[in-house]
C-alpha positions in Angstrom: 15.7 -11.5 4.4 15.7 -12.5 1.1 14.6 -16.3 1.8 12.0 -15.0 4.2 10.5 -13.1 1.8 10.5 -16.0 -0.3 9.0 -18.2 2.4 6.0 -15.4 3.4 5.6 -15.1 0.1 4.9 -18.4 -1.0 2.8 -19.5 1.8 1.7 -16.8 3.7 2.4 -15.5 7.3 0.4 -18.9 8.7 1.8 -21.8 7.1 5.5 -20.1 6.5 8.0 -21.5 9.0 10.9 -20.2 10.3 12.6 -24.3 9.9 12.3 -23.7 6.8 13.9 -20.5 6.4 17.2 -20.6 8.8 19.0 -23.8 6.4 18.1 -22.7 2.9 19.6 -18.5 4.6 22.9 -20.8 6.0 21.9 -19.3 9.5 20.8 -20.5 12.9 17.5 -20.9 14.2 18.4 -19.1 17.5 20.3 -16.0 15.0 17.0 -15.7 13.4 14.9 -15.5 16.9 18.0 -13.3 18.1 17.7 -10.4 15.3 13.6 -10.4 15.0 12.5 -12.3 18.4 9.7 -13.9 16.5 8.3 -15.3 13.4 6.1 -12.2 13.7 8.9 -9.7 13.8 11.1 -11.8 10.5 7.2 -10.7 8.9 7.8 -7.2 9.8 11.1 -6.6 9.0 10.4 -8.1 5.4 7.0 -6.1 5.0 8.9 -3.3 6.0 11.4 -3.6 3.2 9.0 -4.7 0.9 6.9 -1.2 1.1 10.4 0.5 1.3 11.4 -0.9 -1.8 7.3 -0.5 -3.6 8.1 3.0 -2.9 11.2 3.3 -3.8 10.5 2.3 -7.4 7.2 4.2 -7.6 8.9 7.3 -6.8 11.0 7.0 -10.2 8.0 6.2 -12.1 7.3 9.8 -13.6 3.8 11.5 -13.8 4.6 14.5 -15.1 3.4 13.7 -18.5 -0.4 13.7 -17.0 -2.3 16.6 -16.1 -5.7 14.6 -14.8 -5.4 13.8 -11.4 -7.6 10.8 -12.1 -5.4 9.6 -14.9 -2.6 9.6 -12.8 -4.4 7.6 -10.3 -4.7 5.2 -13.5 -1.2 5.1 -14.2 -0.3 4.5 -11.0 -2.6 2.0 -10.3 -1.6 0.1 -13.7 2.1 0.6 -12.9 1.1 -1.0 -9.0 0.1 -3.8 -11.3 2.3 -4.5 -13.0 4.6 -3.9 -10.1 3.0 -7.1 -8.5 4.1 -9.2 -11.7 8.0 -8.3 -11.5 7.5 -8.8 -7.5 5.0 -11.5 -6.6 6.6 -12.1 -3.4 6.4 -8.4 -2.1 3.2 -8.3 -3.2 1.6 -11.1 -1.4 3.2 -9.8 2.0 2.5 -6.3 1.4 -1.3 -7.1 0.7 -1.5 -9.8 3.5 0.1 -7.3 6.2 -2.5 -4.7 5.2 -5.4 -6.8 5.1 -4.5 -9.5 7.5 -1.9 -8.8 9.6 -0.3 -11.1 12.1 -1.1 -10.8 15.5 0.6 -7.9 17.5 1.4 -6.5 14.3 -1.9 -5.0 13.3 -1.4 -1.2 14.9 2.6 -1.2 13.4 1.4 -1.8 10.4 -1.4 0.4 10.8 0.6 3.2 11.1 2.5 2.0 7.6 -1.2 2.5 6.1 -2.2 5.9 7.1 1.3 7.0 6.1 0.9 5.3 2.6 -2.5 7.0 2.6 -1.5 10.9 3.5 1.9 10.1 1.0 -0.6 8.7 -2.0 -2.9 12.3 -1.2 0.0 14.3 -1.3 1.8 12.8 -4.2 -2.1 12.7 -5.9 -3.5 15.7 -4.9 -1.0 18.4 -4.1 -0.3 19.2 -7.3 -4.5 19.5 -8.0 -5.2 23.3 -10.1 -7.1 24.7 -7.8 -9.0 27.1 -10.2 -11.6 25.0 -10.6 -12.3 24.1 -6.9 -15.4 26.5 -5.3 -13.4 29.8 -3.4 -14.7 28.1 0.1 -12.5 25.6 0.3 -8.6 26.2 0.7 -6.4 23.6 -0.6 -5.5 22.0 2.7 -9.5 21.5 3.3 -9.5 19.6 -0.5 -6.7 17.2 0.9 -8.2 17.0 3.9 -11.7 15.9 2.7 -9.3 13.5 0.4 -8.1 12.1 3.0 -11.3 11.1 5.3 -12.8 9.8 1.4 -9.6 8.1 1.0 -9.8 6.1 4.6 -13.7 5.5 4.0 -12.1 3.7 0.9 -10.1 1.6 3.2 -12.6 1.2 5.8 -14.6 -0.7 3.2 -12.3 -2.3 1.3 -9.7 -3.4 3.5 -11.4 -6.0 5.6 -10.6 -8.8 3.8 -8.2 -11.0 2.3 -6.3 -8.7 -0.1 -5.3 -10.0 -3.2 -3.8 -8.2 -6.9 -7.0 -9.6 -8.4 -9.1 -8.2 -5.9 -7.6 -4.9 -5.8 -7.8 -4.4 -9.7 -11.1 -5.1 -9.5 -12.3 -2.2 -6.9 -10.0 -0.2 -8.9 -12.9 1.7 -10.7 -15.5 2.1 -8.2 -13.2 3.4 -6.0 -11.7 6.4 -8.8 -15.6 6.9 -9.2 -16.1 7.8 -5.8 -13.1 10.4 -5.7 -13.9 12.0 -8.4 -17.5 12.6 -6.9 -15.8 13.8 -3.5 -14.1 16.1 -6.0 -16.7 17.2 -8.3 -19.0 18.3 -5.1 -16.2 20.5 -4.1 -15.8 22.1 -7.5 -17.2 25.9 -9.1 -21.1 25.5 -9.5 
């Protein structure tokens, strides 16, 4: 797995090759076909435990100290950053999966996205004070409308090739348009 990620890493889904991955992992070829049937299925596996591990590390990166919803989203954003730095190999597969995934891949790791998104609401979001949110909406309807605003987001965004340069530099116009969702739901 490790040299895989290495190999998708470096050159992509496209040009990586499963040659070059079975001598420098000391397995076979036919092992490699065996365990993941594909080249697209080695891809999975490894985007899989690349997200697994992203989130594994985000959850111990602690929040607490920010009440602002919106400077949380900061943090987190600078710590995805930053993340990307210490682990340019995840990165590249995790953004190439989401914005161009492999053939016969694209509704598996669809489902990966819109779990990422309702987690990244939740972990947001729930703990939003709703005192100053207008009485006609209940909480699940301000995580709800999150939600749609936050999909919109990837509607627009995620169409192309994804890269940490890219991403940073959406960064502001998308917090822009959450805190407007927001602010239209708040006490007049």
């Amino acid at each position: 797995m490790e040299v895989a990620k290495i190999e998708f890493g470096t050159h992509g889904y496209k040009a990586a090759s499963t040659n070059a991955i079975y001598p420098r992992a000391k397995v076979s070829k036919g092992l490699i076909f065996k365990l993941f049937k594909s080249k697209a299925g080695l891809f999975y596996a490894v985007f899989e435990t690349a997200l697994a591990d992203m989130l594994e590390e985000m959850h111990k990166f602690d929040l607490g100290s920010y009440d602002d919803v919106f400077e949380k989203i900061v943090q987190i954003t600078l710590w995805k950053f930053e993340y990307s730095h210490r682990h340019p190999y995840d990165t590249k597969i995790l953004l190439e999966g989401v914005g161009n995934p492999p053939k016969g891949l694209e509704a598996k790791i669809a489902s990966h996205l819109h779990e990422l998104m309702q987690f990244s609401v939740r972990y947001f979001f729930d703990s939003l004070p709703m005192d100053e949110i207008s009485s006609e909406y209940t909480k699940s309807d301000v995580i709800n409308y999150l939600e749609i605003g936050i999909a919109g987001l990837q509607a627009r965004y995620v169409n192309r090739e994804l890269t940490v340069e890219y991403m940073d530099s959406i960064r502001d116009e998308s917090i822009r348009f959450l805190k407007t969702l927001l602010r239209g739901m708040e006490k007049k």
